[in-house]
C-alpha positions in Angstrom: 0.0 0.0 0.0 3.1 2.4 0.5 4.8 1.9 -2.6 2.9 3.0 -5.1 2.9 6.8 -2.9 6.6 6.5 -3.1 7.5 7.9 -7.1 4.7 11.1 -6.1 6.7 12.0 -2.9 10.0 11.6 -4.5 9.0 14.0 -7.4 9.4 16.7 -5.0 11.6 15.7 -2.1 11.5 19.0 -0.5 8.2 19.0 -0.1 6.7 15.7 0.3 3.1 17.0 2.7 1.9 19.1 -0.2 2.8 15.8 -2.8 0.6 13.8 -0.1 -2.4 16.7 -0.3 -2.2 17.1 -4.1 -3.0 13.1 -4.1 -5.6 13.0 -1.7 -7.0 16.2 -3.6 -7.5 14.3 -7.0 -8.6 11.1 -5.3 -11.4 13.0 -3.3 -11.9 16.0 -5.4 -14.8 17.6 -3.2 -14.0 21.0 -4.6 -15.0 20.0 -7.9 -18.9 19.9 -7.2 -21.7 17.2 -7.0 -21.3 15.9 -10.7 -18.7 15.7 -13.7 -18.5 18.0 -16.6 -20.1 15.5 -18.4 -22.9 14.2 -16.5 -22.2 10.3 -15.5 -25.3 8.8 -16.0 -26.0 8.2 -12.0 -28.9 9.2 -9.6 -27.3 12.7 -9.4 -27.5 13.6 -12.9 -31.4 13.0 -12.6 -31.4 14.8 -9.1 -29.2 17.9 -10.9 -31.7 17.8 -14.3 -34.4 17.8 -11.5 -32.7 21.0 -9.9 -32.5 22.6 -13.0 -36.3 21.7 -14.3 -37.2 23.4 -11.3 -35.5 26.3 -11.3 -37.0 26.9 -14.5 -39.8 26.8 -13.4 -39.0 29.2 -10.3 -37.3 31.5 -12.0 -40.6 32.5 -14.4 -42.7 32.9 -11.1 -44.1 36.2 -9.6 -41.4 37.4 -7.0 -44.1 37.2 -4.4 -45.3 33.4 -5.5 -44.0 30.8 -2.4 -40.8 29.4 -3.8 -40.2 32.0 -6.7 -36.0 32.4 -6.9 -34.2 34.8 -8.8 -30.5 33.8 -8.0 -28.3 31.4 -9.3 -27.6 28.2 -7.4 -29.2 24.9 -6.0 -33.1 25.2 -6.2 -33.3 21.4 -3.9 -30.5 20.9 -1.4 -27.3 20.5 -2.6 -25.9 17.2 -1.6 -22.5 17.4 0.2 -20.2 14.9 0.0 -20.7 13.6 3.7 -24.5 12.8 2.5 -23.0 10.7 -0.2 -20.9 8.8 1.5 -23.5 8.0 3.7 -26.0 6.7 1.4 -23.2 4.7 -0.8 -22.5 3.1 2.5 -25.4 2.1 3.6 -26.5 0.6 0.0 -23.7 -1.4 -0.3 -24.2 -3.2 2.8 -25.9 -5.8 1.5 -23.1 -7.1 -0.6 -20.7 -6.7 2.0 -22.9 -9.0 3.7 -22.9 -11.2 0.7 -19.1 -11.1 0.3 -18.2 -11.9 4.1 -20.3 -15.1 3.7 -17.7 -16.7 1.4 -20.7 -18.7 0.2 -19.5 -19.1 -3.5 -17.0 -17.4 -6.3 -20.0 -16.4 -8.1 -21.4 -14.5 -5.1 -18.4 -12.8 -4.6 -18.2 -11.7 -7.9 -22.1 -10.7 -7.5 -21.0 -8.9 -4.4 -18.2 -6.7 -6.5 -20.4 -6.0 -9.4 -23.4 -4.3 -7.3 -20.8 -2.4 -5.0 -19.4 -1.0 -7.7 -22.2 -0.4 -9.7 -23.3 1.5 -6.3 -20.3 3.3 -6.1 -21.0 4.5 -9.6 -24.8 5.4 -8.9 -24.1 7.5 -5.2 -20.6 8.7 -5.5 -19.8 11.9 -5.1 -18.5 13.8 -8.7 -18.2 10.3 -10.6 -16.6 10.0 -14.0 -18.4 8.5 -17.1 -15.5 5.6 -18.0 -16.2 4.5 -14.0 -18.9 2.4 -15.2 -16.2 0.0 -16.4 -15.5 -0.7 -12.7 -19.0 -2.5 -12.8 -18.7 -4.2 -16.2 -15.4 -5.2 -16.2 -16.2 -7.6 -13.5 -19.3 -8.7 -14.9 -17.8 -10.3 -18.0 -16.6 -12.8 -15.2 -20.1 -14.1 -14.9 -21.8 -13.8 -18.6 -21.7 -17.3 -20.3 -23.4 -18.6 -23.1 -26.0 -20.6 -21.2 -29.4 -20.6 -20.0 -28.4 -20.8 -16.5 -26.3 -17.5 -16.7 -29.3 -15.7 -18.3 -29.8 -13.0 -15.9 -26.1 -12.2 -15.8 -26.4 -11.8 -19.4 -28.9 -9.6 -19.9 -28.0 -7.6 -16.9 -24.3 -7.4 -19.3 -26.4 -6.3 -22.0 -28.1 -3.6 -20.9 -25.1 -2.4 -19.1 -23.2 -2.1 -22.3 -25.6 -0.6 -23.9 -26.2 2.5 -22.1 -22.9 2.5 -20.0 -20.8 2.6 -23.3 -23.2 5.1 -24.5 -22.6 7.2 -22.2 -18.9 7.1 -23.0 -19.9 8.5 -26.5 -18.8 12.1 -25.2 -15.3 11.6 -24.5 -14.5 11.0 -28.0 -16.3 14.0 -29.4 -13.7 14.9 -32.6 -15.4 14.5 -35.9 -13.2 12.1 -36.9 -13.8 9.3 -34.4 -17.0 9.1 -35.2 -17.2 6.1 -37.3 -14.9 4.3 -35.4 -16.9 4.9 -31.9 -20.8 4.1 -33.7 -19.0 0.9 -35.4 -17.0 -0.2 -32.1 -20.2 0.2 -30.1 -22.6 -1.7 -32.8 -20.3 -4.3 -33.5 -19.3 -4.8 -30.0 -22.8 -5.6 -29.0 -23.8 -7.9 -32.1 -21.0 -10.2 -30.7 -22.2 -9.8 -27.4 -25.2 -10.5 -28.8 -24.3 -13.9 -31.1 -21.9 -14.9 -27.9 -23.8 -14.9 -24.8 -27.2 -15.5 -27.1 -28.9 -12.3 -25.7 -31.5 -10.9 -25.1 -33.8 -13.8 -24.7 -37.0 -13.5 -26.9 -39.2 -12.4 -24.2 -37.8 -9.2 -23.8 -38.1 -8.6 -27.6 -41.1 -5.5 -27.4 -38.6 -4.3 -24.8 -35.6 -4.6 -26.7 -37.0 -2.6 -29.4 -37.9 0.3 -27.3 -34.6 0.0 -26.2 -32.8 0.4 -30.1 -35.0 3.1 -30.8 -34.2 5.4 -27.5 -30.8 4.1 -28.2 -30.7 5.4 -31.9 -32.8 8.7 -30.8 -29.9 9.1 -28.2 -27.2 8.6 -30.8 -28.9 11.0 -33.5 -29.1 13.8 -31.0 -26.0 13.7 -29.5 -23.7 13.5 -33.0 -25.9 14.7 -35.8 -27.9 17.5 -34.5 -26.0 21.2 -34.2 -26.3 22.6 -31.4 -24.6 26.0 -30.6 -25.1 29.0 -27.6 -26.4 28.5 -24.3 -28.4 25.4 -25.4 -25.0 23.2 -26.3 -24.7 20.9 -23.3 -28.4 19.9 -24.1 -27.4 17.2 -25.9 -24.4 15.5 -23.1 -27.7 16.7 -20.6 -30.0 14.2 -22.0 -27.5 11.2 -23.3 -26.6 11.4 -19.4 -30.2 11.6 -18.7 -31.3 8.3 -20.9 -28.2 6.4 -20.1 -29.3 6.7 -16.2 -32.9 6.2 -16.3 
């Protein structure tokens, strides 16, 4: 657990304390706010869509209608980072519970998927690419078998709108075809591999492609310039969560 501290305190010898607080800084960077740049697709980017909706809304209200604002700001409380620490805590007891038990390799790796997958949800200013914390470990469990069913669908839904949301961080022109090919093909094999989705989630699955390929159109292929040009990363991050 030291060494890996040791080549960021010998970069500056002289001062090794402020090498120790520029570290803990970027690992717990509370100054940053609530949410990324970008908008993971968590519970907070629906709470902060929320906020704005209803500042709106509050906003274009009679100064003397109860709860008309005119100020910038948090219309709902702001969560701090002490509230969301608490609440990834207490969600993730249950697979800490499950992990303790030692009951089978499979429930452990259960265990790691939905911790990390609530880490991702209730973390305080998460990243978009830390959904891969959640699926890397789940290709452990996908197989192409009726038994494994669940785990594969819950693969497949994962990929699809946590690799969607990753559609932001390569936003130059020229990676375009390569990211909308990647992602297609990437999920057809999943798809001919693991033999999924199972044909009673069909009507779903169609839904699904079509909010998928609504997502898509509006996020590369529709201009958007001004004040209204994060509407597009707004509602990818919006889609991918709900």
């Amino acid at each position: 657990l030291i060494l890996p501290w040791i080549p960021f305190v010998m970069a500056d010898p002289s001062n090794p304390k402020q090498q120790l607080l520029q570290i803990v800084s970027r690992l717990f960077p509370f100054g940053r706010g609530l949410v990324h740049d970008y908008w993971a697709a968590n519970v907070w980017a629906v709470y902060s869509f929320a906020n704005r909706i209803l500042r709106a809304v509050a906003t274009r209200l009679p100064p003397n209608f109860p709860g008309a604002v005119h100020v910038a700001g948090w219309y709902l409380p702001e969560p701090s980072p002490l509230l969301c620490a608490i609440l990834l805590f207490v969600t993730i007891i249950p697979g800490l519970q499950v992990s303790s038990a030692r009951l089978t390799n499979v429930k452990l790796m259960e265990a790691v998927v939905y911790v990390s997958f609530c880490s991702f949800m209730l973390s305080y200013h998460v990243h978009e690419k830390a959904i891969l914390t959640t699926l890397v470990p789940l290709t452990v469990l996908v197989e192409p078998s009726k038994k494994a069913e669940v785990h594969n669908l819950l693969f497949w839904h994962l990929s699809i709108w946590g690799l969607l949301g990753l559609f932001p961080l390569l936003f130059r022109p020229i990676e375009l075809t390569l990211k909308i090919c990647s992602y297609v093909g990437y999920l057809g094999l999943a798809s001919v591999l693991l033999k999924t989705p199972p044909k009673w989630t069909y009507e779903i699955e169609n839904i699904t492609f079509c909010m998928v390929a609504a997502t898509i159109f509006l996020l590369e292929f529709t201009p958007v310039m001004g004040k209204w040009e994060f509407f597009p990363l707004m509602i990818t991050s919006i889609v991918c969560a709900l």
